[in-house]
N, C-alpha and C positions, 0 to 999 in steps of 0.2 A: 504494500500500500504506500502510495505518496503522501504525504502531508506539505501542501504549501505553507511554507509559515513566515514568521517575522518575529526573530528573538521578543521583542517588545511588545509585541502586541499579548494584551490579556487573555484575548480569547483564544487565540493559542495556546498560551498557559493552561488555560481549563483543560484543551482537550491533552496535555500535555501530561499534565497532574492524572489526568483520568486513565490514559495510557498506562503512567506509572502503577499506580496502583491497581490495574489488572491484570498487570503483568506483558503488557501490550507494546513496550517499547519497541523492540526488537524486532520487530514486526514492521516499521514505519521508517520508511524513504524520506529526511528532511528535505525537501525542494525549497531555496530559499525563494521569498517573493519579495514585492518589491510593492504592498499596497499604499495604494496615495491618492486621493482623492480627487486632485487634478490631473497628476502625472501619472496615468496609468500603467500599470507595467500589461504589455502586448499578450505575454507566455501565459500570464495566470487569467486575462480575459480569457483565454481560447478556453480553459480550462473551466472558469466563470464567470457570467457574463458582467457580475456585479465586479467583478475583480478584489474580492475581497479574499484576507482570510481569516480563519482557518476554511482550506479546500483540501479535500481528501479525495485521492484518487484509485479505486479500488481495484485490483488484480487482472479485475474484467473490463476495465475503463469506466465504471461506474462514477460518476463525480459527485459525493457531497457535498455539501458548501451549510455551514450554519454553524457554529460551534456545539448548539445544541442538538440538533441535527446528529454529527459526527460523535458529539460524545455517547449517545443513546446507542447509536450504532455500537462503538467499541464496547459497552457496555451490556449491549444483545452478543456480540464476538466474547465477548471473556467469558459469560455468563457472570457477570457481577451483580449486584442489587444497589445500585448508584442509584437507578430510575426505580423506586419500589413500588411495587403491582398491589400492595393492600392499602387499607385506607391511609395511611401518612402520605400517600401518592403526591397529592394535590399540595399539600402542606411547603412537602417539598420543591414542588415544580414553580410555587410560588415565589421560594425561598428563591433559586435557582432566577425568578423575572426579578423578582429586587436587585441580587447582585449583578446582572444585566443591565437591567436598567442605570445603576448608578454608574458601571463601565459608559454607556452610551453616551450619557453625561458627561462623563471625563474626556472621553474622547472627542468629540465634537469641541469641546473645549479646548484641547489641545491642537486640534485642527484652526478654529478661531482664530486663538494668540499666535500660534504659529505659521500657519500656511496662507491664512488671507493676508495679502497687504495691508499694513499699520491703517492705512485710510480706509480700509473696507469693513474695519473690525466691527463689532458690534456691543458694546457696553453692555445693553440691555440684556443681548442675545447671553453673553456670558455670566453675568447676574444669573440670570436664570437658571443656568445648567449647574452652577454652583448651589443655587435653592436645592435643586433634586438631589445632589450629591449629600447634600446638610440633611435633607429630609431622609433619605436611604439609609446613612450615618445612624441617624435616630433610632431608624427600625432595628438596624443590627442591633444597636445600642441593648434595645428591649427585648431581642432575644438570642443576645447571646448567655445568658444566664442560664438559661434551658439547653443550648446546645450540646454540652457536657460533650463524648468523646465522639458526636455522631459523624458518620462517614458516608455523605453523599452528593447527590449532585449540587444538591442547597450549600452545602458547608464547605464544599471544591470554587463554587463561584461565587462567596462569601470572600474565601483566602485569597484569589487570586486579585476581585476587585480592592480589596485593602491592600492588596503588595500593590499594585498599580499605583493606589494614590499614593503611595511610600516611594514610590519610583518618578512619579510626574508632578504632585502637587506635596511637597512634605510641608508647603508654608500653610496646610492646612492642619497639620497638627492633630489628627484624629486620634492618635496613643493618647497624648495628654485630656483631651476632655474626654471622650468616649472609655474609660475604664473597664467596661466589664467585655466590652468588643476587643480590649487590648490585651487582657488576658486570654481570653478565646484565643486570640491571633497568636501570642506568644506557641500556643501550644499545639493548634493546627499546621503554624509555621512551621515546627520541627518539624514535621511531617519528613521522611527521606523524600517525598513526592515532590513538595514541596521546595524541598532546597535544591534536586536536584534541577528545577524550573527555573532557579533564578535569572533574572534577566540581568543580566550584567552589562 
């Protein structure tokens, strides 16, 4: 299987972390890409039309494209319980649009400040995506006390959106006010999955 990716991007991380932890590495082709949202890279359009990644290219030439998407998949492939088929299902697949979500946020964000021309930027527009990141913050906030040692798709795109902002926004300082999300993080971090994701 290929996997298009990009050291830095989060959502590669997920599918990266979720690899890890089913034993799935080994198994996976890094193709570097080259996503950009004006400068499109040509190799990974043919491959998606969105040119985005994480893209997965499967044995048979199958293309997945979605993080979530791919992760479910590897997770139908290990036979792991990442995605759980009894009632905690939903709980978790929520868990899983939060931490989504607050990546989307960031990202766009970093798109923003960095790839529009200083004249083009948008105060407003940034404001805003900082609001959903602060609001998303919150949620984890309030349930990381219940997360205890859980292992899933929820608490994989939890980890990874907090390394993100550790990596693109640390002037936002989320360790210092968010407490019981920083303890989670300390310990999910450990994770071997985890550290062996880092984005350096």
């Amino acid at each position: 299987m290929q996997l298009y990716h990009s050291v830095t991007s989060p959502f590669v991380r997920k599918v990266m972390v979720t690899a890890h932890e089913l034993g799935l590495v080994g198994r996976l082709e890094l193709v570097p890409a080259a996503a950009h949202p004006v400068n499109r890279d040509g190799g990974l359009v043919a491959r998606n039309p969105l040119g985005q990644v994480p893209t997965l290219v499967l044995d048979d030439g199958t293309v997945l494209a979605d993080s979530r998407v791919i992760c479910e998949y590897l997770d139908h492939v290990g036979e792991g319980g990442l995605f759980p088929r009894n009632a905690t299902r939903w709980g978790v697949l929520t868990a899983q649009s939060l931490g989504d979500g607050l990546l989307d946020a960031a990202l766009v964000t970093v798109y923003e400040t960095r790839v529009r021309a200083e004249n083009e930027r948008s105060e407003a527009w940034v404001a805003g995506q900082r609001a959903k990141i602060e609001c998303a913050l919150q949620a984890i906030e309030a349930a990381a006390p219940g997360l205890g040692d859980r292992l899933d798709i929820g608490t994989i795109t939890f980890g990874c959106a907090l390394g993100y902002l550790d990596l693109r926004f640390p002037e936002i300082d989320w360790h210092g006010r968010y407490p019981a999300a920083d303890a989670w993080f300390a310990r999910f971090g450990a994770r071997p999955s985890m550290q062996a994701t880092r984005p350096v």
